[in-house]
VEXDREN-2710 file (C-alpha; in Angstrom, 1 decimal):
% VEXDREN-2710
k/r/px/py/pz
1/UNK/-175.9/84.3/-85.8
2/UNK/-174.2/81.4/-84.7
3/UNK/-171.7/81.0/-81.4
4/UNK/-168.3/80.4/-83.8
5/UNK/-169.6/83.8/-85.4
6/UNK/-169.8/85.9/-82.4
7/UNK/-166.2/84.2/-80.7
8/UNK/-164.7/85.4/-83.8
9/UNK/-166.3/88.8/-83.5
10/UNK/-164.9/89.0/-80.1
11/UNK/-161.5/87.3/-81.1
12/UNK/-161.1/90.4/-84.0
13/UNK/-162.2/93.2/-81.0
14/UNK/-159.3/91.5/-79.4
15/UNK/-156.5/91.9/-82.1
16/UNK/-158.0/95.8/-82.6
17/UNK/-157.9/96.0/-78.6
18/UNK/-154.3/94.8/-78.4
19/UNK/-153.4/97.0/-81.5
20/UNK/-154.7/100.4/-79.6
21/UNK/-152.9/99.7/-76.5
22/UNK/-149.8/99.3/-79.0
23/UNK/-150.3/102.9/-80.3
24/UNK/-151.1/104.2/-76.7
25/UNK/-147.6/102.8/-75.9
26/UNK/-146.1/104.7/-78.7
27/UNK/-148.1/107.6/-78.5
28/UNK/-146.3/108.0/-74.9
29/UNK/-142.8/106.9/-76.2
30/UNK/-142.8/108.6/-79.9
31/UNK/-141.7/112.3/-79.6
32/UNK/-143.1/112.7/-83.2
33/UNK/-146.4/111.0/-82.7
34/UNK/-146.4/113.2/-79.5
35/UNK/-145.5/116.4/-81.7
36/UNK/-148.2/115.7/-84.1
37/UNK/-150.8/114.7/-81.8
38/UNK/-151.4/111.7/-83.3
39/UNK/-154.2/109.3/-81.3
40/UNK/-153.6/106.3/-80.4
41/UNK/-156.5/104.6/-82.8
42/UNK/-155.0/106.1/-85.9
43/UNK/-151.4/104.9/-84.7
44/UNK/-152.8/101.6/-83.8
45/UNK/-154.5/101.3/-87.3
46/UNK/-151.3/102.2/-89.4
47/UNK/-149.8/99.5/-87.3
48/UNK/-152.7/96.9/-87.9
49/UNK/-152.1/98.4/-91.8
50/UNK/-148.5/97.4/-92.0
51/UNK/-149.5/93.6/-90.3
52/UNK/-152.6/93.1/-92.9
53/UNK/-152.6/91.1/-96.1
54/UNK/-152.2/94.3/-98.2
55/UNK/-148.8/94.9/-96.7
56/UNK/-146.9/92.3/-95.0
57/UNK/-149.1/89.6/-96.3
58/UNK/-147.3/90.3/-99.8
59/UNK/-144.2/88.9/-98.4
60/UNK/-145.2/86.3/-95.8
61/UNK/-147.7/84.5/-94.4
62/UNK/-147.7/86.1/-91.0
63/UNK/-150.5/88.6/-91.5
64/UNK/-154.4/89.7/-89.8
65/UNK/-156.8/87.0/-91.3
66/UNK/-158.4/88.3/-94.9
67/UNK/-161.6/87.3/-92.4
68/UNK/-161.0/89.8/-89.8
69/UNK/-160.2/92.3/-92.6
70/UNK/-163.4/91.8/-94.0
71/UNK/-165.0/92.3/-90.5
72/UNK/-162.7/95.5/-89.8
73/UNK/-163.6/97.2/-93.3
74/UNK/-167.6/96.9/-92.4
75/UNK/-167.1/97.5/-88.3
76/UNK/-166.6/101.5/-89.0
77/UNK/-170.0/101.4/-90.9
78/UNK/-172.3/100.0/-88.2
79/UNK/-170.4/101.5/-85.2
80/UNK/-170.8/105.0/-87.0
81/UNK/-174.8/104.4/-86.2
82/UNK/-174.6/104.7/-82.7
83/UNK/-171.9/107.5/-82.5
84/UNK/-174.0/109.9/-84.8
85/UNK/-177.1/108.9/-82.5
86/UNK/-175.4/110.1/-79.8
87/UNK/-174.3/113.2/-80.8
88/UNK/-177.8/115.2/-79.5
89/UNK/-178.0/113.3/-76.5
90/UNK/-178.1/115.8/-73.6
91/UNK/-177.2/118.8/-75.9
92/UNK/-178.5/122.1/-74.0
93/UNK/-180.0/120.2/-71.0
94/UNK/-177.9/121.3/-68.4
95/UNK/-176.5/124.6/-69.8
96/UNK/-175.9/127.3/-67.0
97/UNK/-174.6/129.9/-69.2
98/UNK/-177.7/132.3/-71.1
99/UNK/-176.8/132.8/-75.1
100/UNK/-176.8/136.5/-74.5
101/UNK/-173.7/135.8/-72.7
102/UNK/-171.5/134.3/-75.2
103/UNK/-172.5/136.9/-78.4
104/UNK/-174.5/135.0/-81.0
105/UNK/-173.7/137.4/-83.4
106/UNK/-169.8/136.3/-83.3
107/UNK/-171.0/132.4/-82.7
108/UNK/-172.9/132.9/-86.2
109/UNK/-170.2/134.8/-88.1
110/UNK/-167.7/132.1/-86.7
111/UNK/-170.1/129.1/-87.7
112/UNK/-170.6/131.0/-91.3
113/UNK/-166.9/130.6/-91.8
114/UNK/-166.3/127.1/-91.0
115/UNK/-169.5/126.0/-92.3
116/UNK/-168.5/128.0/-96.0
117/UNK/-164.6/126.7/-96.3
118/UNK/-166.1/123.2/-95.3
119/UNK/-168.7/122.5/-97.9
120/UNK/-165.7/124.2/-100.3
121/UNK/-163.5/121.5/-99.4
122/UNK/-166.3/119.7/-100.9
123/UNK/-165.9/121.4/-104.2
124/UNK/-163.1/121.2/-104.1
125/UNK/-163.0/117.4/-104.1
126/UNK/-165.9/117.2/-107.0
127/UNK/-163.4/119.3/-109.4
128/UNK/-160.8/117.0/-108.9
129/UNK/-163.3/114.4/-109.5
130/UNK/-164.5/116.5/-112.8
131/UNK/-160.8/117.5/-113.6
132/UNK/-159.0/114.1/-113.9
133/UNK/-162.2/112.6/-115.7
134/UNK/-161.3/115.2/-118.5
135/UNK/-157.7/114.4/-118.2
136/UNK/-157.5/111.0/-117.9
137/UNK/-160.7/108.8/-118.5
138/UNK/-159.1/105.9/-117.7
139/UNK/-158.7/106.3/-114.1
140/UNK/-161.9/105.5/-113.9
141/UNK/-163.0/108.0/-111.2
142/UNK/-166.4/107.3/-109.6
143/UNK/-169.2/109.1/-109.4
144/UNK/-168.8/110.5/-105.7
145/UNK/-164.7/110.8/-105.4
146/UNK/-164.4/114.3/-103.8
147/UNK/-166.3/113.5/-101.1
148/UNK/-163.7/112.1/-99.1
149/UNK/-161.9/115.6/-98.9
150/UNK/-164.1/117.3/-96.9
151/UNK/-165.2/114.0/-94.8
152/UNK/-161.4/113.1/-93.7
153/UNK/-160.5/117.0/-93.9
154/UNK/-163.5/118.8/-91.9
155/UNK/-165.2/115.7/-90.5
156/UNK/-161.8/113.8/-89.4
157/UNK/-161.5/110.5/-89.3
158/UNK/-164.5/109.6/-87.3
159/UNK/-166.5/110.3/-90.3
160/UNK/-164.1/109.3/-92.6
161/UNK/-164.5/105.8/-91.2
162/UNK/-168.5/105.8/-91.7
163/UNK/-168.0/107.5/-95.1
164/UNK/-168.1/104.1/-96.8
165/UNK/-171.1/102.6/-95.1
166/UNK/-173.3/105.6/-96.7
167/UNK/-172.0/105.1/-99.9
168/UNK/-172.7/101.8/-99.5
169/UNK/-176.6/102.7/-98.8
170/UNK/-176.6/104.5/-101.7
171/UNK/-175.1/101.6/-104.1
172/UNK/-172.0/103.2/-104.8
173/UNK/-169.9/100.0/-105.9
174/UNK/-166.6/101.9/-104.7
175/UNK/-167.6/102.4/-101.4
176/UNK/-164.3/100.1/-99.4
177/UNK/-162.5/102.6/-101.7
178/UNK/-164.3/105.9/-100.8
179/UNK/-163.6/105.2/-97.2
180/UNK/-160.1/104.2/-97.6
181/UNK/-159.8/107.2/-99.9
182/UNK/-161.4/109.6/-96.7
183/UNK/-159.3/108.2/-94.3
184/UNK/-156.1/109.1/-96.3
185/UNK/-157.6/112.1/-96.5
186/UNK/-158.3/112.3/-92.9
187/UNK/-155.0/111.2/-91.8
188/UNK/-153.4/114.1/-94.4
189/UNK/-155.5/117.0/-93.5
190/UNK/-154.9/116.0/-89.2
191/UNK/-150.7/115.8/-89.4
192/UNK/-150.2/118.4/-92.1
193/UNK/-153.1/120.7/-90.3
194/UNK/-151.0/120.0/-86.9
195/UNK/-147.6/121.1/-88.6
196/UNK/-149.1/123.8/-90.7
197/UNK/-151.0/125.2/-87.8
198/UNK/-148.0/125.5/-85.9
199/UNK/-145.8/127.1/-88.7
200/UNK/-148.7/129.9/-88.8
201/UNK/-148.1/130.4/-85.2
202/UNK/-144.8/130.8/-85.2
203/UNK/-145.4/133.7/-88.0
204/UNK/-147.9/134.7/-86.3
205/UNK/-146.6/136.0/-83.3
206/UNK/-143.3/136.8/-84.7
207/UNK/-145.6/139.2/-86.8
208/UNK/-147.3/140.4/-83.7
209/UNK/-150.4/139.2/-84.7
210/UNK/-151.5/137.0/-81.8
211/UNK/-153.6/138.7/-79.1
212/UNK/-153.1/136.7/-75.7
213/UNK/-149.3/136.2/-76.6
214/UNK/-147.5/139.4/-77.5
215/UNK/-144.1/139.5/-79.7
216/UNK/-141.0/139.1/-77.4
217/UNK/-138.2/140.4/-78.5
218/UNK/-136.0/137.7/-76.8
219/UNK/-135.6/135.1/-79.9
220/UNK/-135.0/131.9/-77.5
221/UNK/-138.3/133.2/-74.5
222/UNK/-140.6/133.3/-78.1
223/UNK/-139.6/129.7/-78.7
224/UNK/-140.0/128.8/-75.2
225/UNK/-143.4/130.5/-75.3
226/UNK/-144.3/129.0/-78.4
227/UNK/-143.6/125.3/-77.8
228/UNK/-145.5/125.4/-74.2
229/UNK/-148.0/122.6/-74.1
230/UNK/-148.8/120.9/-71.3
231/UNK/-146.8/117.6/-71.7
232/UNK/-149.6/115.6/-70.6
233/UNK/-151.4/116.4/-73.9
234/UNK/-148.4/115.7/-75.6
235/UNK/-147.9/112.2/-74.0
236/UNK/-151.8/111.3/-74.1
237/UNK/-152.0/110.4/-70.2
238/UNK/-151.7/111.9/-66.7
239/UNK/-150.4/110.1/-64.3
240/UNK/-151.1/112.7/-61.3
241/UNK/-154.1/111.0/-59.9
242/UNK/-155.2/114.1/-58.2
243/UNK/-155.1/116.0/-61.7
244/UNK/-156.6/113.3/-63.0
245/UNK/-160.0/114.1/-65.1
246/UNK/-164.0/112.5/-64.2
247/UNK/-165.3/110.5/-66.9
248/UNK/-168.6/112.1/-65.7
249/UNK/-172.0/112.1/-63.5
250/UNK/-172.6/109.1/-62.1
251/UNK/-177.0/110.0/-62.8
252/UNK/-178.2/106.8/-61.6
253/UNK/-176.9/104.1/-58.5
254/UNK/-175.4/100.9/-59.9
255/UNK/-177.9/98.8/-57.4
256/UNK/-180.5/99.8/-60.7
257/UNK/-178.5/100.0/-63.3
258/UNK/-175.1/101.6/-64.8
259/UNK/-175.0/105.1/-65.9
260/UNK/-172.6/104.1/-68.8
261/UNK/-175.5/101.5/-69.0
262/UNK/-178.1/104.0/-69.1
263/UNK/-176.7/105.9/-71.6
264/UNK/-175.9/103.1/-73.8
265/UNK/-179.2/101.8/-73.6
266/UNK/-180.9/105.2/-75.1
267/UNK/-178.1/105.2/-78.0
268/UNK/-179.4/101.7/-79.1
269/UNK/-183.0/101.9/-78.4
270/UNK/-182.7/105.1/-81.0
271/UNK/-180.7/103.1/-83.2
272/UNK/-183.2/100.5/-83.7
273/UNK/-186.3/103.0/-83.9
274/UNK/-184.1/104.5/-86.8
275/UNK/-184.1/101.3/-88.4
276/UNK/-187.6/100.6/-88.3
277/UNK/-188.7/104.4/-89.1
278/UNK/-186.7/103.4/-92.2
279/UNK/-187.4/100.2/-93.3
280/UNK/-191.2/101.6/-93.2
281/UNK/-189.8/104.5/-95.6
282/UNK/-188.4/102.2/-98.3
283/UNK/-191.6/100.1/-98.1
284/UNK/-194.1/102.4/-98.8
285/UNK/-191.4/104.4/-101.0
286/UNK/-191.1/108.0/-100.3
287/UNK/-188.6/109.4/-102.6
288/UNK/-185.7/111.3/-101.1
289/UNK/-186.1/109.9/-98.1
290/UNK/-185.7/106.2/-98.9
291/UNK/-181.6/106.8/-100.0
292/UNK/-180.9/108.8/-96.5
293/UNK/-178.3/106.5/-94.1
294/UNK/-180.1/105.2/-90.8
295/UNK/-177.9/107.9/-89.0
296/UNK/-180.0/110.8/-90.4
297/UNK/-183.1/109.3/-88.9
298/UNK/-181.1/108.1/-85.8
299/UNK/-179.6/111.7/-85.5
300/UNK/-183.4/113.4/-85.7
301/UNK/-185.3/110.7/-83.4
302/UNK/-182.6/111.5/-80.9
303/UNK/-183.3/115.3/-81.1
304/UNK/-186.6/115.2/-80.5
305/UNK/-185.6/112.3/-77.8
306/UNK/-183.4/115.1/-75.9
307/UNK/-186.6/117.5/-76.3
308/UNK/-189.0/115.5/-74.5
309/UNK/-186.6/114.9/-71.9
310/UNK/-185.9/119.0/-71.4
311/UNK/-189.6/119.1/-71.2
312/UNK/-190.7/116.6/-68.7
313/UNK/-187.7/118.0/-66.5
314/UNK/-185.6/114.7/-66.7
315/UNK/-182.0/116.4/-67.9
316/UNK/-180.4/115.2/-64.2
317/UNK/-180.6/111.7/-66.6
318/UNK/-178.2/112.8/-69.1
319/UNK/-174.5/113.6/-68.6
320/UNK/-173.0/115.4/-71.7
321/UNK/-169.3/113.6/-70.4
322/UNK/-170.9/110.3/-70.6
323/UNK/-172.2/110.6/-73.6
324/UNK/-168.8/112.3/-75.2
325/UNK/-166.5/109.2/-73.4
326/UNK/-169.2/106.8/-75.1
327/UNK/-168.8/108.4/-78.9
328/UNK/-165.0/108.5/-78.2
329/UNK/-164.9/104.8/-77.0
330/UNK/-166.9/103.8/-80.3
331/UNK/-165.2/106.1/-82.7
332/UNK/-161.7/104.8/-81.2
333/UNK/-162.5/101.0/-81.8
334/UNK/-164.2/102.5/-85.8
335/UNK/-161.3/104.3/-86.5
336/UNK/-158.7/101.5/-85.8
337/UNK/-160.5/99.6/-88.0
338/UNK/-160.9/101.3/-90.7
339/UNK/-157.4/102.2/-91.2
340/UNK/-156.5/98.7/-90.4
341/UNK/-158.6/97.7/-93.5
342/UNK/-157.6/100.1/-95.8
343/UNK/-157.5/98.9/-99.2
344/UNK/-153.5/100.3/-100.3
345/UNK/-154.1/98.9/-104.0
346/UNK/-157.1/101.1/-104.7
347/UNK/-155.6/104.4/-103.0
348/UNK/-152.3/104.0/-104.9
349/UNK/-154.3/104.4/-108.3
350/UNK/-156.3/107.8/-107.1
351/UNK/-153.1/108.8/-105.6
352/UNK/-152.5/111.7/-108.1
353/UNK/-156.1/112.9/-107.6
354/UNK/-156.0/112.7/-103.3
355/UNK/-152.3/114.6/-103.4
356/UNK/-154.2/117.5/-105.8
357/UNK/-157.5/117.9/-103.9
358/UNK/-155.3/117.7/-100.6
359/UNK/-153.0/120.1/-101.7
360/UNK/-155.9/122.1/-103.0
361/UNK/-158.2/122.0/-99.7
362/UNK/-155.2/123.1/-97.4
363/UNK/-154.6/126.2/-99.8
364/UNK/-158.7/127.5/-100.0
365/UNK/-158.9/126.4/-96.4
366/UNK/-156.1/128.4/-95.2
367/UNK/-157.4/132.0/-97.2
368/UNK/-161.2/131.0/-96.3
369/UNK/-160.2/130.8/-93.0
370/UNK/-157.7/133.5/-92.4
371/UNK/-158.5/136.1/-94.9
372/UNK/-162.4/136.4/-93.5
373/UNK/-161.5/136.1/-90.1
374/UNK/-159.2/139.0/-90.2
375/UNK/-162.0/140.8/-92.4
376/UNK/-164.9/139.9/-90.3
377/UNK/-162.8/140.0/-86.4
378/UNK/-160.4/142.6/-86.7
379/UNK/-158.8/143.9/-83.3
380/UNK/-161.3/140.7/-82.1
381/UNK/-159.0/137.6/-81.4
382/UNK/-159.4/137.4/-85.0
383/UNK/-155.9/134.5/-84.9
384/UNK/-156.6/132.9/-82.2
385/UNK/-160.0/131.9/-83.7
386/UNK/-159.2/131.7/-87.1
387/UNK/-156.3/128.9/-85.5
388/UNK/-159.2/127.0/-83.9
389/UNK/-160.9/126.8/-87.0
390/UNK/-157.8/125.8/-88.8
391/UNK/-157.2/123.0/-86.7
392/UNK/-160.9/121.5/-86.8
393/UNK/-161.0/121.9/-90.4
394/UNK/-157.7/120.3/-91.3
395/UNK/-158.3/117.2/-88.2
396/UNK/-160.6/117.1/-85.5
397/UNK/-161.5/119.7/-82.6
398/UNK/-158.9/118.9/-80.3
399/UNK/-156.2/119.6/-83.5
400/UNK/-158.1/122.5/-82.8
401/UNK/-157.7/123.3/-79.1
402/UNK/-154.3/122.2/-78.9
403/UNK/-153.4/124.8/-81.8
404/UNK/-155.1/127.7/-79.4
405/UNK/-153.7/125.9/-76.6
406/UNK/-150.1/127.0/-78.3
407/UNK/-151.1/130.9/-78.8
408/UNK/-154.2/131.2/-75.8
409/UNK/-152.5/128.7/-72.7
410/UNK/-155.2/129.2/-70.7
411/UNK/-157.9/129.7/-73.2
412/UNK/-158.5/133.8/-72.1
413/UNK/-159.9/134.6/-75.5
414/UNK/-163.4/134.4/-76.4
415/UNK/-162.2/131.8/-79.1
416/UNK/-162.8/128.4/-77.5
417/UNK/-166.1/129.4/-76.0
418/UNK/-167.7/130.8/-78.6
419/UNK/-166.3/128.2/-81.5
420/UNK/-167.9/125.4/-79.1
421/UNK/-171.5/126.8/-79.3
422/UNK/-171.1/127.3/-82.9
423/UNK/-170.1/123.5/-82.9
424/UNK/-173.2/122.5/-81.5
425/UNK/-175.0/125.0/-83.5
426/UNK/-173.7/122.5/-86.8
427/UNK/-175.4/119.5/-85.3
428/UNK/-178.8/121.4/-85.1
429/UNK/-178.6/122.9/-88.5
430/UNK/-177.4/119.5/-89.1
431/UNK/-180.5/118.3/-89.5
432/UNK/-182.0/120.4/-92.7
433/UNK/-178.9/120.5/-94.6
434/UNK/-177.5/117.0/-94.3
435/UNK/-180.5/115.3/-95.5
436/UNK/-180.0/117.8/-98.8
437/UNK/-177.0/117.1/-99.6
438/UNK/-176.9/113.4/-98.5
439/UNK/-180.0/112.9/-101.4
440/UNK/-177.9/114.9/-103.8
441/UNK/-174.7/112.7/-102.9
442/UNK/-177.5/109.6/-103.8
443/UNK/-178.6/110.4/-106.9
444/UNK/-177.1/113.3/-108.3
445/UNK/-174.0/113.9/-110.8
446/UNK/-170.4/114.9/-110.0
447/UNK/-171.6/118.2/-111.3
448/UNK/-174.7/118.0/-109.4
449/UNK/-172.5/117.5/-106.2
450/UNK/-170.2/119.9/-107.2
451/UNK/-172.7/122.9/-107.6
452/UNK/-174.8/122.1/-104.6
453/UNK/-171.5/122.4/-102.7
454/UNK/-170.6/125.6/-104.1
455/UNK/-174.4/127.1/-103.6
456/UNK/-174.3/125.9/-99.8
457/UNK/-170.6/127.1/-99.1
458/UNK/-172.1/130.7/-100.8
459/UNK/-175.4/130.6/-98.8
460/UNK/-173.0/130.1/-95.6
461/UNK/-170.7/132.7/-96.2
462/UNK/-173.3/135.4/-97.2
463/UNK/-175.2/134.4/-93.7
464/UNK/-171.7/135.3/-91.9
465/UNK/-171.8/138.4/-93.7
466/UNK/-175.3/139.4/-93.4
467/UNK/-174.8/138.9/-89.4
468/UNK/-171.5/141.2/-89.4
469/UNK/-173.5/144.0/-91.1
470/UNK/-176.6/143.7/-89.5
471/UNK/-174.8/143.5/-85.7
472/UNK/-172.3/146.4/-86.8
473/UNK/-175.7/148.5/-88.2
474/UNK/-177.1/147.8/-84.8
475/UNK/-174.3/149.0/-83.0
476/UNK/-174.4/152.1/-85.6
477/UNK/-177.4/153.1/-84.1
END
């Protein structure tokens, strides 16, 4: 790599840099942006969108360099390395509350849900796929489409934006399309999960079926209750410093080294172990595992990484916060990008197949979601979970915590806690079921996709049942 190729490198960060502070600027200023919770990489990126060859380039010659577009559409890819990496650093090293505490049984019923209406928005996407193939075979749908509906819906667009660089490991020729196609997706499922969400708040306690905020009879109190957020999350700053949040631990003294330093350093180091473990893999051939991205292997090296430091008594090392400000740094600077480098020509011809399989995954997401946990929580917080769930599934978790924000203010209900283990609990299982359905995704057909989706979602949803039965049988007795 040559000096000119890393000053342009640094001069495209720049223009992405400049582009994020723009949709900061309007996150704070737009009352719709601030309604819909918009962040300020996605805002920033619809920006860098309209200023990109695809769009204003069509009508002048004032746009981003088609150089710095190429570099956007791979920068998701790589950065998506490190952030999956990260995600079992310092998971359950510093944990003060027991499991007893926080009743696995509902953590497993709760997972079972989310887990079941995910990998169906996954099906979902594959029938599309199968349904406009049989339609119309000239639109030419590739092998994978479908995908995207459960990676921008349920995996938001953090892995929307590192949806194309696995495709790309696994030779899929449509992989700039495929992310593109996610982030659409993503973008979709996070504003009309935001709106929706809210609508089914507003019926909900109107229909007295919120726990923590009873109906009020007092039509214009209701509203007032309703709409309470705390305007800081609405605005995306705080400008009390003594309010103001701690990025984190500081674990080690800057006369050795940085703690954001420290932390970094571990994220690479597994990130080029990954590399090797599977360049060693392809040489020797094993199949299956040879078509797995780099991020599986980062992902499991970093797991047993977090192990061995639980073991030899070295958690003070690790901050969780760190670690979370370090993913969200990475995944702002991915997302931006991505969206920035979306390729509008391709999307516009699958535009009739993302509008069904979006319309489609709201609808099954919303009965999964509801109708179970009103079956499996009744007279349990069963809305104000359900809501949490809603709002991950549709966007990301903190569509999620700002929809129970609405309906649980200060977060009384067992809902946030419990939802957050189960989070972590995906990561973990993570590890056996990813590597499945990522070797499926490889080589399989769209029906072979399709299927495995539908046999996982089952296998989830009959786990969340088994555990409701078994716990109320317990109880029983």
């Amino acid at each position: 790599m040559t000096s000119q190729l890393l000053t342009e490198l640094l001069q495209s960060l720049s223009l992405l840099s400049i582009l994020l502070l723009i949709g900061v600027l309007l996150r704070a200023k737009v009352k719709l942006f601030q309604k819909l919770y918009l962040p300020a990489s996605v805002i920033g990126g619809f920006i860098g969108l309209l200023i990109s060859p695809e769009v204003i380039g069509k009508i002048s010659n004032y746009s981003i360099s088609a150089d710095y577009i190429k570099t956007y559409s791979l920068l998701p890819g790589i950065l998506s390395i490190p952030i999956f990496a990260a995600i079992p650093l310092g998971m359950f090293l510093n944990e003060t509350k027991s499991i007893k505490s926080l009743y696995p049984t509902k953590v497993l019923i709760g997972f079972g849900i989310f887990q079941c209406a995910s990998m169906l928005q996954s099906a979902i996407g594959y029938a599309t796929n199968i349904l406009f193939t049989k339609i119309n075979p000239e639109i030419n749908m590739y092998r994978t489409f479908g995908y995207e509906l459960s990676a921008g819906f349920a995996g938001g667009h953090g892995l929307a934006a590192a949806t194309g660089k696995m495709l790309e490991g696994f030779g899929i020729a449509q992989w700039e399309i495929a992310q593109g196609v996610a982030l659409t997706t993503a973008t979709i499922g996070l504003m009309g999960g935001m709106i929706f969400g809210i609508i089914f708040i507003n019926i909900a306690v109107r229909t007295n079926k919120t726990n923590v905020i009873k109906k009020i009879i007092n039509e214009s109190e209701n509203n007032k209750n309703i709409n309470k957020i705390d305007n800081n999350m609405e605005v995306g700053y705080n400008n009390d410093i003594n309010k103001q949040a701690s990025l984190g631990r500081e674990t080690f003294l800057s006369s050795s080294i940085e703690t954001i330093t420290f932390h970094l350093a571990i994220i690479f180091a597994v990130c080029g172990l990954a590399f090797i473990i599977l360049n060693f893999i392809k040489k020797i051939g094993i199949a299956g595992l040879d078509v797995l991205p780099v991020w599986t292997y980062s992902m499991i090296i970093m797991f047993a990484l977090n192990i061995i430091i639980k073991k030899l008594k070295l958690a003070w090392m690790i901050d969780s916060k760190v670690k979370a400000k370090i993913i969200g740094t990475l995944s702002d600077f991915a997302i931006v990008s991505a969206i920035t480098s979306l390729p509008i020509k391709a999307i516009i011809h699958y535009i009739a197949p993302i509008i069904v399989m979006c319309v489609a995954g709201f609808i099954v997401t919303y009965f999964i979601v509801f109708i179970f946990h009103n079956m499996l929580f009744k007279n349990d917080y069963a809305f104000e979970r359900a809501i949490i769930s809603w709002g991950t599934l549709t966007g990301v978790l903190i569509t999620g915590m700002t929809l129970l924000k609405i309906c649980d203010p200060e977060y009384k209900s067992p809902a946030l806690t419990e939802f957050s283990l189960g989070f972590s609990l995906m990561s973990v299982t993570g590890l056996l079921v990813v590597p499945i359905l990522n070797t499926v995704l490889a080589v399989g057909s769209t029906w072979d996709n399709l299927i495995t989706a539908l046999i996982t979602s089952a296998i989830y949803l009959i786990i969340a049942f088994a555990v409701y039965f078994i716990h109320n049988k317990s109880i029983k007795i």
